[in-house]
C-alpha positions in Angstrom: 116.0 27.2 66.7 114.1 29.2 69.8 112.9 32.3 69.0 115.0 34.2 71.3 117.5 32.2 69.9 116.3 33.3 66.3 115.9 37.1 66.8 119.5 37.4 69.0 121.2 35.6 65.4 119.1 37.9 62.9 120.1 41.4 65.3 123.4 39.9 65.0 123.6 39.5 61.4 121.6 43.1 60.8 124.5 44.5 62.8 127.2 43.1 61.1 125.6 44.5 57.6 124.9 47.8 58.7 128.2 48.5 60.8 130.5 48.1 57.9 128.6 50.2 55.7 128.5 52.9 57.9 132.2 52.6 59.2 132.9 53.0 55.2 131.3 56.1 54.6 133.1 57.3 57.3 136.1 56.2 56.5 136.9 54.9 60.2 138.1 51.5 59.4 140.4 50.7 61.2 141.2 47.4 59.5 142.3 48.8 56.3 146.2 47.3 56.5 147.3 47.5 52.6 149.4 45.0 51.2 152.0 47.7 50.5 151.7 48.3 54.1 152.5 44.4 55.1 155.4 44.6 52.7 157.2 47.9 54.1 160.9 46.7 56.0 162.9 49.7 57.9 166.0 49.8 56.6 166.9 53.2 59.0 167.6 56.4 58.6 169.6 58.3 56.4 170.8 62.3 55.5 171.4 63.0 58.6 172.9 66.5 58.7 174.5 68.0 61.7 173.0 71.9 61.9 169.9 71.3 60.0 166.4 69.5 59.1 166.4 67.3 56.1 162.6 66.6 54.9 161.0 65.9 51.6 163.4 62.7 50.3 162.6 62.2 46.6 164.8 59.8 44.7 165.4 58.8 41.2 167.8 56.0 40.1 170.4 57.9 37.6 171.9 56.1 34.4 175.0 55.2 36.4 172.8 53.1 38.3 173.2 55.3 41.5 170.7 56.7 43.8 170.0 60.3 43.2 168.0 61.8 46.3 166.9 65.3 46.0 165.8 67.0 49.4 164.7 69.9 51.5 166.7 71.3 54.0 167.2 74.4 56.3 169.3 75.9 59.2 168.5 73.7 62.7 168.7 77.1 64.2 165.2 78.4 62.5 163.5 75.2 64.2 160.9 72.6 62.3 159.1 75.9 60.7 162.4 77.0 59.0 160.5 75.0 55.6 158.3 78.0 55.7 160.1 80.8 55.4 164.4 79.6 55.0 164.6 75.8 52.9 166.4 75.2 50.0 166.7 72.0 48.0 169.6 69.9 47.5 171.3 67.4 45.7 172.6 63.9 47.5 174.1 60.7 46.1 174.4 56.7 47.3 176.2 53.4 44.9 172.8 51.6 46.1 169.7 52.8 48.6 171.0 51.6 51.3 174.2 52.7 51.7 175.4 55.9 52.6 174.1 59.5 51.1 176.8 62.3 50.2 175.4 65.5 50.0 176.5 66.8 46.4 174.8 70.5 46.0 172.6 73.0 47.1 170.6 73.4 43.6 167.6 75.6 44.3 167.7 78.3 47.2 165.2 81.0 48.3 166.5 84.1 45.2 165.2 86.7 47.6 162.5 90.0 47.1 161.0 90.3 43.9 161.0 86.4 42.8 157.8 84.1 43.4 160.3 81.3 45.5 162.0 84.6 47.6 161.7 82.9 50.8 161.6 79.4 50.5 162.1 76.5 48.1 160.5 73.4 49.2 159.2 69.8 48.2 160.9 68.5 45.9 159.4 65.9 43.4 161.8 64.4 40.8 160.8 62.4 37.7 162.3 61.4 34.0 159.8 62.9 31.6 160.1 63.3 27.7 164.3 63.3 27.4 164.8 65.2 31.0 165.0 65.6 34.3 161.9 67.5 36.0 162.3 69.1 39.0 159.1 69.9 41.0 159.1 72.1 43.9 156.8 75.2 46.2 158.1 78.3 46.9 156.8 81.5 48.5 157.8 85.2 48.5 156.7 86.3 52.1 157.9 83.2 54.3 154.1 82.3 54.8 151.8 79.7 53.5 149.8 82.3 51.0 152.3 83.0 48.0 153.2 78.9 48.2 153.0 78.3 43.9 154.5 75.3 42.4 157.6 75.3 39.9 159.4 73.5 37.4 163.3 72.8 37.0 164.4 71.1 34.9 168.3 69.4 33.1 169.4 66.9 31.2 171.3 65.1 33.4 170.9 65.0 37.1 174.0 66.7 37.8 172.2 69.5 36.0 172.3 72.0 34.8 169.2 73.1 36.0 167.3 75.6 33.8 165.1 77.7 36.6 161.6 78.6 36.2 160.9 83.3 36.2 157.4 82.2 36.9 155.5 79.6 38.5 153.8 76.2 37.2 150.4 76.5 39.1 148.7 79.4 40.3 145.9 79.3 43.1 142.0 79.5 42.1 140.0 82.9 42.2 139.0 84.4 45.5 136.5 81.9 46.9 137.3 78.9 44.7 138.2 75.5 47.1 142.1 75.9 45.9 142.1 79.7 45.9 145.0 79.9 49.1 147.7 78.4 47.6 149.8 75.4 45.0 151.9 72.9 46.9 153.0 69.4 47.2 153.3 68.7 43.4 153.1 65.1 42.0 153.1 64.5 38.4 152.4 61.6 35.7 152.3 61.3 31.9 149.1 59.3 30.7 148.1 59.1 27.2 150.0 61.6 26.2 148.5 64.3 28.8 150.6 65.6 31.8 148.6 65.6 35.1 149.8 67.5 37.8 148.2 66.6 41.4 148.5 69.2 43.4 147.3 70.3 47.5 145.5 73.5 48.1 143.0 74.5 50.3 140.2 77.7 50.8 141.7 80.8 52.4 137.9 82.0 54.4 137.4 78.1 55.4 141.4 78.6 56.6 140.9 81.8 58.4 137.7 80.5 59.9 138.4 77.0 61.3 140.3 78.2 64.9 138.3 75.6 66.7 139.5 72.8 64.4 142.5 70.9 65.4 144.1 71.5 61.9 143.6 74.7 60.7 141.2 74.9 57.0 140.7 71.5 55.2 143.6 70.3 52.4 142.1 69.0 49.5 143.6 67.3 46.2 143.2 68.8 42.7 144.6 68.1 39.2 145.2 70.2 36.5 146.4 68.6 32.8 148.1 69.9 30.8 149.2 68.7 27.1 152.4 70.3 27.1 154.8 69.3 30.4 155.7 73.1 30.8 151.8 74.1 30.1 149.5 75.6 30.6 147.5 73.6 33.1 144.0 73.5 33.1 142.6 72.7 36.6 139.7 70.6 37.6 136.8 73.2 39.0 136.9 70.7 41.9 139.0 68.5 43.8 139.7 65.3 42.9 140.3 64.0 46.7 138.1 65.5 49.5 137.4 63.7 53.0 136.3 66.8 54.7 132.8 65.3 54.8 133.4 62.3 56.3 132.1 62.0 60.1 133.1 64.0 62.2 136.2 66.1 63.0 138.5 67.5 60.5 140.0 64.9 58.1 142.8 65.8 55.8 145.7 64.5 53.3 148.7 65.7 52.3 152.2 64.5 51.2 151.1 63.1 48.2 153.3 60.8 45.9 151.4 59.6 42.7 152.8 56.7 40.1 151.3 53.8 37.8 151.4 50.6 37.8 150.6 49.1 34.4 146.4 50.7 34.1 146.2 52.2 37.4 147.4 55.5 39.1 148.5 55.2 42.5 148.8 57.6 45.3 150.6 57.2 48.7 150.3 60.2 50.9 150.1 61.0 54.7 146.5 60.9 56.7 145.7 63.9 58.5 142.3 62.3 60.3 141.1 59.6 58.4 142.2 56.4 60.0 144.3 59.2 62.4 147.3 61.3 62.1 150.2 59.0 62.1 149.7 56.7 59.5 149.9 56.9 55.7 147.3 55.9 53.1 147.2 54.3 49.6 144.8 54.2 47.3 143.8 53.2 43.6 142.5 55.1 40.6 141.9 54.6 36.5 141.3 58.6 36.1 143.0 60.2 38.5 139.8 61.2 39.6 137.6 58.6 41.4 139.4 56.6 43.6 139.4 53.6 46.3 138.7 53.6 49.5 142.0 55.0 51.5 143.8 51.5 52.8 146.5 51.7 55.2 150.4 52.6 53.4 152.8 52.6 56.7 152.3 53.5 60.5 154.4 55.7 63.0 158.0 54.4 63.7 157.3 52.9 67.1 155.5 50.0 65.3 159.3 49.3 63.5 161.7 51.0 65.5 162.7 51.4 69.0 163.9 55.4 69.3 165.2 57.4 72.3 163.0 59.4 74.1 162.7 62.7 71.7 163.1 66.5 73.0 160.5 69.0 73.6 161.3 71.3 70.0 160.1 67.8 68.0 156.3 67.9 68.2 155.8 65.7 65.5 158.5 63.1 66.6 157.9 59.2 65.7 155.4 60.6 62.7 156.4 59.8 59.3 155.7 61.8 56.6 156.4 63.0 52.6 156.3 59.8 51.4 158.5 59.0 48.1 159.2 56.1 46.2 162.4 55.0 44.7 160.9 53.2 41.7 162.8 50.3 39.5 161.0 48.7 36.3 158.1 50.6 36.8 157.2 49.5 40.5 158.6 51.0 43.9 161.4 49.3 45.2 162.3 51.5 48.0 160.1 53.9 50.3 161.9 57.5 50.8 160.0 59.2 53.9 161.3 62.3 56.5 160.7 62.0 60.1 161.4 63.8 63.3 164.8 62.9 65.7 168.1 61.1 64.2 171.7 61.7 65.4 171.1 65.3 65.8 167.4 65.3 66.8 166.3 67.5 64.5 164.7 65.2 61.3 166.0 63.0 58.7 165.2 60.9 56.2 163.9 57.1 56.6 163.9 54.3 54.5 161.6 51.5 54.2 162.6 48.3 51.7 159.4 47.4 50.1 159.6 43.6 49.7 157.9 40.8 47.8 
């Protein structure tokens, strides 16, 4: 080999050892398709509700073998921040996942001043725990993101009836602490006989401060065990999933859905800056606590769908997000996301089969 020849080859090869390394601390690969990603179908949407947004799609197959979906859902008329400060949760019903959802009940709506969920009741997390039906949710008391707290609700049968929470699950951290704004997007699992409750929050002064950042403050992941399911939970001084110092920018996740899968706890969620702020991302863990590098879980609906040209109140249209599964034998069957647009352009749910 000529020595040109030979140096060209061994700059070549230093590259190609260097550049992944450093694209994997920063967590820009872009190559990082899942195979949960690859096996994702679009099956279409679904709840689609004349006079009001439908988010946050979390099923549960019921012992009459039906598809029990419980949502989020407010007034069209308060626009896409009506979760905020005017949602209440409700109760819908399908023979299989793909057919069609009839709404059943309204089950949980904002009690008004003087409760901890007086404004808004919001993402909704169902699961089958120890003989009955747990209901995870947010609410608020002033219609902002500050008094969001998670709750508990809970029946023994999905058509209820639900036994509602005077207090809330999860409070925020001290003044100062990385979780000390707020308690949202709860996701829970049973594991050796501990409850573990993952949980979003983020640092109020880092929130107030961050006016140049194109997501205001930086949402983090904790988890708080617990070995009682209604408590108390001990959090985790820190968080359990933190990309806020990877490269530069602001890099976030939220939505997060968490399950297992024989050893392992999973956790599909929505990127916020990572790969970028369309697509989802999975990833692996044995603890709950150190986890795998964030692959790929689904993109935006133009890479499935065709849709109509969206309207100027949708600023998040062709994003999918609060990702659910619909699990069966212990592994997802069927992906439960909202999105932007629909019948009434206003947002819906969407379901993806997950195949193979």
């Amino acid at each position: 080999m000529k020595r040109r020849d030979f140096i060209e080859s061994s700059l070549m090869a230093s590259a190609l050892i260097l550049l992944p390394q450093l694209d994997f601390a920063a967590g820009l690969d872009t190559g990082k398709e899942s195979d949960f990603a690859r096996k994702l179908k679009p099956i279409g949407r679904a709840l689609e509700m004349e006079g009001y947004f439908v988010w946050c799609n979390s099923p549960i197959y019921g012992p009459d073998g039906r598809v029990h979906v419980f949502i989020s859902r407010w007034l069209a008329t308060k626009g896409m921040g009506g979760w905020i400060n005017s949602c209440e949760i409700g109760h819908a019903v399908a023979n299989t996942p793909e057919s069609e959802f009839k709404y059943v009940e309204t089950i949980l709506a904002p009690r008004g001043p003087g409760f901890w969920d007086a404004t808004t009741c919001h993402n909704p997390y169902i699961t089958f725990i120890d003989g009955k039906y747990c209901l995870f949710f947010m609410g608020n008391s002033n219609g902002k993101t500050d008094t969001k707290r998670i709750g508990l609700a809970t029946a023994p049968t999905l058509d209820g009836p639900w036994t509602r929470p005077d207090a809330p699950l999860l409070l925020p951290g001290k003044e100062g602490a990385w979780d000390d704004h707020c308690t949202t997007n709860p996701a829970l699992i049973k594991k050796d006989g501990k409850y573990m409750l993952f949980y979003k929050s983020w640092n109020t002064k880092e929130y107030n401060e961050s006016t140049q950042l194109t997501i205001k403050g930086n949402r983090k992941y904790g988890m708080a065990i617990a070995d009682k399911l209604e408590g108390p939970y001990i959090k985790r001084e820190q968080p359990v999933l933190d990309f806020s110092g990877r490269g530069e920018g602001n890099k976030q996740i939220e939505d997060a859905y968490v399950w297992q899968e024989g050893n392992k706890i999973k956790i599909i969620c929505r990127d916020m800056g990572i790969f970028n702020h369309e697509n989802g991302l999975i990833m692996e863990s044995k603890n709950g606590i150190k986890w795998t590098e964030p692959q790929i879980a689904f993109y935006e609906l133009a890479h499935y769908i065709k849709q109509p040209a969206g309207s100027a109140n949708l600023k998040r249209y062709g994003r999918v997000e609060r990702p659910q599964l619909l699990m069966k034998d212990g592994k997802p069957e069927y992906l439960f996301t909202a999105s932007q647009g629909g019948k009434y352009m206003t947002a819906s749910s969407f379901i993806f089969k997950i195949e193979g």
